[in-house]
C-alpha positions in Angstrom: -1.5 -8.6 18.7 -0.6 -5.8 16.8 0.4 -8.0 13.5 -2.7 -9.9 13.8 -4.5 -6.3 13.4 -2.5 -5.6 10.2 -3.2 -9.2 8.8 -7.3 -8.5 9.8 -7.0 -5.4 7.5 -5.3 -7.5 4.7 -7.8 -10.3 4.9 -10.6 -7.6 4.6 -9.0 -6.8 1.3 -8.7 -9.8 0.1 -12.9 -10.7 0.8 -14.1 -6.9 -0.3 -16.1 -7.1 -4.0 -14.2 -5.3 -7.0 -17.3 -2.4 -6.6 -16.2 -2.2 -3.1 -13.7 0.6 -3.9 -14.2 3.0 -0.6 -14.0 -0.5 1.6 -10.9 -1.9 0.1 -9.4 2.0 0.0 -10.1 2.7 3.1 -8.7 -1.0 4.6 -5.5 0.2 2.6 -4.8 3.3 4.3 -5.6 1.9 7.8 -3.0 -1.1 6.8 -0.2 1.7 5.6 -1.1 4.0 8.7 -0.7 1.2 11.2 2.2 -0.4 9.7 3.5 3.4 10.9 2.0 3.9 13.6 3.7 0.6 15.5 7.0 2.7 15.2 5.9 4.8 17.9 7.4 7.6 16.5 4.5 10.6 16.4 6.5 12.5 14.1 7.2 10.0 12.0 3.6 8.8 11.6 2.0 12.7 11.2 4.3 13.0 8.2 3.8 9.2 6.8 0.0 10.4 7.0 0.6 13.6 4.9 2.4 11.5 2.4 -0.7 8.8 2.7 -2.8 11.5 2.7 -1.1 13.0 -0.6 -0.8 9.7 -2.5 -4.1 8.3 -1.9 -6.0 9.6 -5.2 -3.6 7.8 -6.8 -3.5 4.7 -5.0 -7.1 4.6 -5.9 -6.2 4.8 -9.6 -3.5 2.1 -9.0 -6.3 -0.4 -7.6 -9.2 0.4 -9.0 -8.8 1.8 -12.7 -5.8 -0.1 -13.7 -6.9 -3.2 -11.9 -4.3 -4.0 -9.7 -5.9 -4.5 -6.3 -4.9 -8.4 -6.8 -1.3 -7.6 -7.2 -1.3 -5.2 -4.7 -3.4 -7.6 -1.9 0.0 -9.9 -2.3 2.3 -7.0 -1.3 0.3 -6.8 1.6 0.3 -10.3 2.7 4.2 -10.1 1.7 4.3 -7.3 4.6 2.7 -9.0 6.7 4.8 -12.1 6.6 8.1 -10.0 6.7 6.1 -8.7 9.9 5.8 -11.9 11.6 9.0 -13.1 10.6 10.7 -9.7 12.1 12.6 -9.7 9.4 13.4 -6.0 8.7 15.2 -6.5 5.8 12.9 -8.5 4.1 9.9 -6.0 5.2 12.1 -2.8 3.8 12.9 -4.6 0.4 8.8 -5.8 0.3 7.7 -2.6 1.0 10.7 -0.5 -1.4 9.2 -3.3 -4.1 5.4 -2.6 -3.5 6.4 1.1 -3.7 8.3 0.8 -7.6 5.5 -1.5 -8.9 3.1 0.7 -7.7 5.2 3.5 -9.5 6.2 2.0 -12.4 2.6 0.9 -13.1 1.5 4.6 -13.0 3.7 5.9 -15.1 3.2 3.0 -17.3 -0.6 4.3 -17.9 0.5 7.7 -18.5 1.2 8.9 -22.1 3.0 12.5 -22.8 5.7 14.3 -22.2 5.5 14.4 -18.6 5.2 10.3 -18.5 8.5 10.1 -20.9 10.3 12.3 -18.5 9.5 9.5 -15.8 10.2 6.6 -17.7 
């Protein structure tokens, strides 16, 4: 079953080493991509995979230099329950919220001008 795949790929996360960086990053992407790709939407997923494709360096940064691969292994595991639930509500709002933290965390880091004109 398709959500038992995405669960697999969490799970993974959860058991990968803190030196494991290319495991764990790589088990991230394939969660995001086939969270996408069950929409069966092509075009949707070749432009979610740009974006993924885009954001990755800093997803990398997120986890691994500012420590938050904990923090971010629960968003996952709160996807995957809004999954299983087919609660779509529930999996927009856990997703919008992985997507701010993930954000605000970032430009939390930063220090400038550029990071004041985020804040």
């Amino acid at each position: 079953r398709d959500i038992d795949d995405i669960d697999a790929l969490v799970q993974t996360m959860t058991t990968l080493a803190p030196t494991q960086f290319e495991e764990w990053s790589s088990a991230n992407y394939r969660f995001h991509r086939r969270i996408y790709e069950l929409s069966e939407q092509r075009h949707t997923v070749r432009l979610v995979v740009q974006v993924l494709n885009l954001v990755e360096p800093y997803v990398r940064m997120h986890a691994h230099v500012l420590g938050s691969r904990p923090n971010i292994e629960q968003q996952r595991a709160a996807t995957v329950a809004a999954l299983r639930a087919g609660n779509s509500a529930l999996l927009y709002d856990t997703i919008e919220a992985s997507i701010l933290a993930g954000r605000a965390e970032l430009v939390a880091s930063m220090t400038g001008p550029i990071a004041e004109s985020l804040r």
